[in-house]
Structures are given as structure tokens and as C-alpha cells.
N, C-alpha and C positions, 0 to 999 in steps of 0.2 A: 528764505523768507521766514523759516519759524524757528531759527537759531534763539530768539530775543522772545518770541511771541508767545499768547498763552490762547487754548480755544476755551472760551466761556459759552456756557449757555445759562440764559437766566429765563426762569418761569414762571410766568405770572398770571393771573388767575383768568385772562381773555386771551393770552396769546405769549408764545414760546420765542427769543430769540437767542440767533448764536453769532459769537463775534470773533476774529481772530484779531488781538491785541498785542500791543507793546509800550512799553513804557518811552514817551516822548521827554521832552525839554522840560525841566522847571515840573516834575511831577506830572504831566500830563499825559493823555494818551494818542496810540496812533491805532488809529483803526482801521488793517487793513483788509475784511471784509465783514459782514452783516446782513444777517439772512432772519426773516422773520414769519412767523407762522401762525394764522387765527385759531384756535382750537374752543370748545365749548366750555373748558376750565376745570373750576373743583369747588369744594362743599361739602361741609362734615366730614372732611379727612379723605376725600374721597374724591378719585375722578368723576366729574359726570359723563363721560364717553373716555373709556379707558380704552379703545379700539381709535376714536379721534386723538387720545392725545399721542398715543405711540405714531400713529402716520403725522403728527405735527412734528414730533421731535424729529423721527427719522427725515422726512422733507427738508427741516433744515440744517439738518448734521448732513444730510447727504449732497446740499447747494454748496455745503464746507469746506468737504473733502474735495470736491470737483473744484471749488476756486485752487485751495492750497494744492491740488494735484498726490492727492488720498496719501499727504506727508504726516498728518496729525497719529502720535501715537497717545500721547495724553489730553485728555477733556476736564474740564471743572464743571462742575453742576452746581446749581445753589437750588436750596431747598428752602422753600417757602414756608411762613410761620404756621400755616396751616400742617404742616406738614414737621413740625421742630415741638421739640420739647426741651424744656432747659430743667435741668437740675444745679442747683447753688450746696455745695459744700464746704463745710468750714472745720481744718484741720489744722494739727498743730504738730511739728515734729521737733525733738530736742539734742542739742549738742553737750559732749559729757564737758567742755568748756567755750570760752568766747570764741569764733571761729570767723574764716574771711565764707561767706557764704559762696558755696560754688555751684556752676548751674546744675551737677548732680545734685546735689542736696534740692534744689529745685525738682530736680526732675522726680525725685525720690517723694519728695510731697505730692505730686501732682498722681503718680502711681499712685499714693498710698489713698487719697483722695478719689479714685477715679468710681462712679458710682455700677452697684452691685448689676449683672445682666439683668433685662427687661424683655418680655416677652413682645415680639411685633417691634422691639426699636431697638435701632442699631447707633454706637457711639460714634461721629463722626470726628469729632474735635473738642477741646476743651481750651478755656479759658482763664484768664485770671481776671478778679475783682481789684483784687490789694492781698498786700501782704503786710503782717504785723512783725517787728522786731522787737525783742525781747524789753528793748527800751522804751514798747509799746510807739515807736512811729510807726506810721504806715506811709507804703512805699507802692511804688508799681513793679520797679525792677530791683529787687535786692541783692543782686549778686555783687559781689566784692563788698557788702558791708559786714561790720560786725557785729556778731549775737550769738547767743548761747540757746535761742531757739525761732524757729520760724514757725507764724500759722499763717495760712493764707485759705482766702475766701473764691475758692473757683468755679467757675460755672460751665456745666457742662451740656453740649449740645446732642441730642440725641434724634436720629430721624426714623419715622415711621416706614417700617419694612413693606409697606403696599407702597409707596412711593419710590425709594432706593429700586428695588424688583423690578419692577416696572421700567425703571428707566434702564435700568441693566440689562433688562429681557432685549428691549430695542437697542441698544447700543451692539449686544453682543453680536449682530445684525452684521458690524461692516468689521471687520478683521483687524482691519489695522489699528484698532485702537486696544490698547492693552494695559490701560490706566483710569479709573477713573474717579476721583477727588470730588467726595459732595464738601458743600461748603453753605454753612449755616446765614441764609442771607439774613437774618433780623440781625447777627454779629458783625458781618460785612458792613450792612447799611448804619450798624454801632457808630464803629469804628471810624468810618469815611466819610460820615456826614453830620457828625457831635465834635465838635471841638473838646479834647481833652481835659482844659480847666473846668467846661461845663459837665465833664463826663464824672469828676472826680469829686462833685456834689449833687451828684444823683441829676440823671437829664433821661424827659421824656418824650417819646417818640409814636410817634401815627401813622401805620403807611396805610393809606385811605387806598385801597384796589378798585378793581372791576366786583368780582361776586365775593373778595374776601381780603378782609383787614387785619391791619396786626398792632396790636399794644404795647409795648416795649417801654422797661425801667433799665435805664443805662446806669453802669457805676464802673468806676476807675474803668478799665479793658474787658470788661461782659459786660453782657446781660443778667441782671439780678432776676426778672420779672417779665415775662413775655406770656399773652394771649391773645388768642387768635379768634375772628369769627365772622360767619358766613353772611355780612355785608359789605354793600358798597356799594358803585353809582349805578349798577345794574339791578340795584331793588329799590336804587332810587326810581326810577323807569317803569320798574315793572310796579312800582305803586298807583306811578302816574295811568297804567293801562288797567290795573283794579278799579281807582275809582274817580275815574273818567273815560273810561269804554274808549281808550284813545289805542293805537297801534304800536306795540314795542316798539318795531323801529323808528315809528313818529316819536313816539316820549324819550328812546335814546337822543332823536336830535333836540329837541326841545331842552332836554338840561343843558345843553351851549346856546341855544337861544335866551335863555331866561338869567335878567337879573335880577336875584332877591332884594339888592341897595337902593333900585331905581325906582322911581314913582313916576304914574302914570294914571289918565285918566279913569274912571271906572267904567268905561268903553272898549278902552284897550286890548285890542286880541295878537296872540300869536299866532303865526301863520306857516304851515308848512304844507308843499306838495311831496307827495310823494305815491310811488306805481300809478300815475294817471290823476292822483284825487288831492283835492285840496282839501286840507284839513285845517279850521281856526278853533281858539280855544278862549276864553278869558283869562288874559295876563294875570288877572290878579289872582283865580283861583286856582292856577297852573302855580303859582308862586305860595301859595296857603297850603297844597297841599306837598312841594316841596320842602315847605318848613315842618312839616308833621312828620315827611319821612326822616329828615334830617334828625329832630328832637328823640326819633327812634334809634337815631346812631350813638347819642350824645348819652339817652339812659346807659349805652352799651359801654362808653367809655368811663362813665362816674361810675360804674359795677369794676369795673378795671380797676379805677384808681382806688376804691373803696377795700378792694381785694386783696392789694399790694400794702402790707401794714407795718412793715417793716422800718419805712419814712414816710411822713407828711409830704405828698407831689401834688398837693391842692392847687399849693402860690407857684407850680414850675411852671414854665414857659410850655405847650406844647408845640412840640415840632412835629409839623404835617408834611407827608409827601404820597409818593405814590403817583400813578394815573392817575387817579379819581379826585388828587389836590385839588386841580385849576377846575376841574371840570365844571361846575356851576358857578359863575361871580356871584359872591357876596356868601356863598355857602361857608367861608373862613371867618365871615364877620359874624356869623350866624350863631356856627359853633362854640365862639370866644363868649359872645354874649350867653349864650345858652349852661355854659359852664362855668360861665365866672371866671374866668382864665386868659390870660395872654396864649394867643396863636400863630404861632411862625410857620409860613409856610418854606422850606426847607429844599435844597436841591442840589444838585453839582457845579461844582464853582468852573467849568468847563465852557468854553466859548461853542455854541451854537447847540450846545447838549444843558444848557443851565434850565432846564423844566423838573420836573419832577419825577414825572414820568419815566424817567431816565435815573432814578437813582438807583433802583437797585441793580440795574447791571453794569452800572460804573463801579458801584460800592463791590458787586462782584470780581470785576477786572481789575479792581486794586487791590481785592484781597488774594488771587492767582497771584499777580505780579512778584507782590512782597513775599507768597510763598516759594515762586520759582526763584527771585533775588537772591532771596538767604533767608532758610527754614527759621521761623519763629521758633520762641522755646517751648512754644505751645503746638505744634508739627502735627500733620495731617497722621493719625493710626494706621496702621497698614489695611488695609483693606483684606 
């Protein structure tokens, strides 16, 4: 059964899953288990129940092993932008004359490139932007061309040691597993879900979470530009219980009840029962104060784009995904307006898994896949 197959777990800010995968037909996947886990999340870099999220991982690593029959030696983790840091290096190394570029000499840059230790984070993988040839083109893959020197622009991913620890404390747990591969999800989610022509003039990304978001400037094969912060549709929610003395779990359902597009009398209430009590609200001011919490996202991402100075990502397309995407109709239409911007919402080209919700662990089971296929020139560091 796992001759082919890779075990993924991807973690995301409400809730932990793990999948045991394979590469199907025409690129696609085969999934043949998936186990999933609620946990209370994270925020400021930080588990908020670090005792909850260890029994979420281990619950669903342990329904894993029992499906595949405790065969898993290796696991992929992906690390959450909360939890990622990218560093962008831009080196240059030199040939004494014109030369066929070989992937040492690649390799050799990407050493020489690789950024100085950091206290609390650990290097998990590095990538490349572009490379420049002496004849000033720029390339993605330079090997076999000719030049008398290479720079190239790589970015590297680095993950917070309370996060890696943590999940290695749990993992060390069941024995048989004796590998395990973090994997930078804002690079995954790059890679899987930017079409390359778009990636290779700068393309922006949004993965809209539960308690936490990520910002993302894509260029050629990295990430140029990545940050992270501690919202999402859960402080959409808990806005709605500030100020409207409404009940969390009533204002979690109310964001899928509520459309901000639609027009309605000014009579209008929404209505929900829930532990015994009905609870109605005014539609329209259930939706007024959904656009104020929204408008608080939208300062969060113009500070983003204002940050990132490098290129003009005013006029780019935002591609949105995430759980928290779909969650409110008319909250995509809201955002575009609010920022002046075209907003795509973005997802897996995957038949019955095409939500968004589902990107990053597809983007993770395709970046396992490609690395157990045939190691990139950019290869997981040894652990």
C-alpha cells in the first residue's frame, strides 16, 4: 500500500489533518486514507493549547498507522505561515571562463547562499527565485546553459523551533516513524496553486484561515515576500459576539448564513436556534458589522502590500484561498472593492476537492509527491 504513497499532515489554524497519498492519472491524487482532528489552533506564533494540539496530532497520526497497519516510516509536515519565515538571498558566483553550467555549480551557489544560523529557527528547505546569466537573462533552470557566471536570487524558508519541537516531541511518541520532512506550506501552496507564467511576473496570494492568515508575494519558484497574522473568520465571529452580545457558536453559524450582496427589507432578521434558544438578529446590522470587521482585514493586507517594496502589487490579481475563502458570500466582492483590486478566489483543480479549503493539503501532497518522485535541486536538508 505505501510502496507509491506519501503520509502528509497539514495544519491549519482550527484543525489538524493527515492523509495517506499517491500520485493518480493525469497528475492527480489517490487518497487512500484521511483522518482529521479539531484542535483550538494558534496565534502570535504560538499554540493556544499546546497539550490540545499534541493530542490532535497524535489522534490523527495514530487513526494512520492503524489504517496503513503501523507501515509509515516517513511523514511530511507542513508548517504554517504563522509559523515560516523566508529569507530572500541574492548571490553571485564566477566561472574563470564560459562554461555548460552543471547542477554542482548550482549546488554550490545555493551553499554559498544559504542564510547565517538563527536563534529559535531551524532551515528547513530553500528555494529559488531566478537565476541570472552572465548575458543578464534570467532563467528558472540554468543548468546546461552557457556563462562565465551565475547569481541567483533564493529564498529560504525557515521554521520556528516551538513549532518543529513540538511536533517532534509527539511524533517521537510511536516508533516506527523515523523521518520526518517539514515542508514550508506558503511554498507548497506557491508552487501548486500560481500558474508559473503568473509566478514569473510577480503573483499574489491570500490564504484567508480560521484564527490566522498569510500574505504571500510569489516570484519565478519562491516566495519573495511572506506575512503572517492573527486573523480570520474566527475574529470575524468573535466581533459579531463583542458587539452584539450574540453567542460564538451562533455568530460562527451566522457567517454562512449572511449575504453581504443581497438586499433585503429593513425588517429582515436572521435566525438561528441553537442549545434550546432561538436567536434573531437584524440582517442588516449582522451585515454592517461584518463589513467593519472585514475592512479590518483589508487595512491588514494594504500594510502587506505597502511592506513589500520591492514591486508595484497594487494592479496584481489577489488570489484568495483558504477555509475562511468561501466562508461569507459577498465577503470576495467586498474585499476587491475595498482595496481597489481584482480578487480571485483560488483552489484545487481536483474533482470533488475543488474548494479552497482544501488547498493547502493538496499543495502539501504535491509537494511530498514531487519530493519522493525525484528530489528537487532544491532537496529537503538533512534533518
Amino acid at each position: 500500500m505505501l510502496n507509491k504513497s506519501v503520509t502528509v499532515i497539514d495544519v491549519r489554524s482550527s484543525e489538524i489533518t493527515a492523509v495517506v497519498a499517491e500520485r493518480g492519472v493525469n497528475n492527480t491524487f489517490i487518497i487512500k486514507s484521511s483522518f482529521t482532528a479539531p484542535y483550538d489552533g494558534y496565534a502570535e506564533g504560538k499554540f493556544l493549547d499546546v497539550n490540545g494540539f499534541g493530542e490532535a496530532l497524535a489522534s490523527v497520526v495514530r487513526r494512520t498507522l492503524a489504517a496503513c497497519g503501523d507501515k509509515v516510516r516517513t511523514v511530511y509536515v507542513g508548517v504554517p505561515g504563522e509559523f515560516t519565515l523566508v529569507r530572500v538571498t541574492d548571490n553571485v558566483i564566477s566561472f574563470s571562463s564560459l562554461k555548460k553550467v552543471s547542477r554542482q555549480d548550482v549546488r554550490a551557489l545555493e551553499n554559498a547562499s544559504a542564510p547565517a544560523p538563527e536563534k529559535g529557527l531551524k532551515l528547513i528547505t530553500s528555494g529559488c527565485l531566478y537565476y541570472v546569466l552572465s548575458d543578464m537573462r534570467r532563467v528558472v533552470s540554468p543548468v546546461g546553459m552557457l556563462t562565465d557566471s551565475l547569481r541567483g536570487r533564493l529564498c529560504h524558508y525557515l521554521a520556528s523551533t516551538v513549532y518543529t519541537e513540538c511536533v517532534e516531541s509527539v511524533l517521537s511518541q510511536f516508533g516506527g516513524i523515523n523521518k520526518i520532512n517539514f515542508l514550508p506550506a506558503v511554498h507548497a501552496e506557491a508552487m501548486y496553486l500560481i500558474a508559473p507564467e503568473k509566478r514569473d511576473e510577480y503573483a499574489v496570494l491570500f490564504d484567508f484561515g480560521y484564527i490566522s492568515s498569510t500574505y504571500s508575494v510569489i516570484c519565478g519558484n519562491g516566495v519573495v515576500y511572506s506575512e503572517s497574522f492573527s486573523l480570520g473568520a474566527g475574529h470575524l465571529a468573535l466581533y459579531l459576539t463583542e458587539t452584539m452580545e450574540m453567542p460564538y457558536d451562533v455568530a460562527v453559524a451566522m457567517l454562512e448564513k449572511v449575504n453581504l450582496n443581497s438586499r433585503e427589507g429593513a425588517s429582515a432578521m436572521l435566525e438561528y436556534s441553537w442549545q434550546g434558544k432561538f436567536y434573531r438578529y437584524p440582517a442588516a446590522e449582522v451585515k454592517e458589522k461584518l463589513r467593519e470587521a472585514l475592512d479590518g482585514i483589508c487595512e491588514t493586507i494594504e500594510e502587506c502590500r505597502q511592506n513589500f517594496t520591492e514591486r508595484n502589487t497594487d494592479y496584481k490579481t489577489l488570489y484568495v484561498t483558504g477555509e475562511s475563502a468561501l466562508k461569507i458570500r459577498g465577503a470576495v466582492d467586498h474585499v476587491s472593492g475595498r482595496l481597489v483590486t481584482n480578487v480571485s478566489v483560488i483552489a484545487p483543480q481536483v474533482p470533488y476537492y475543488d474548494k479552497p479549503e482544501f488547498s493547502s493539503l493538496f499543495s502539501l501532497m504535491d509537494m511530498a509527491l514531487k519530493d519522493r518522485e525525484s528530489h528537487s535541486l532544491f532537496g529537503f536538508l538533512n534533518k
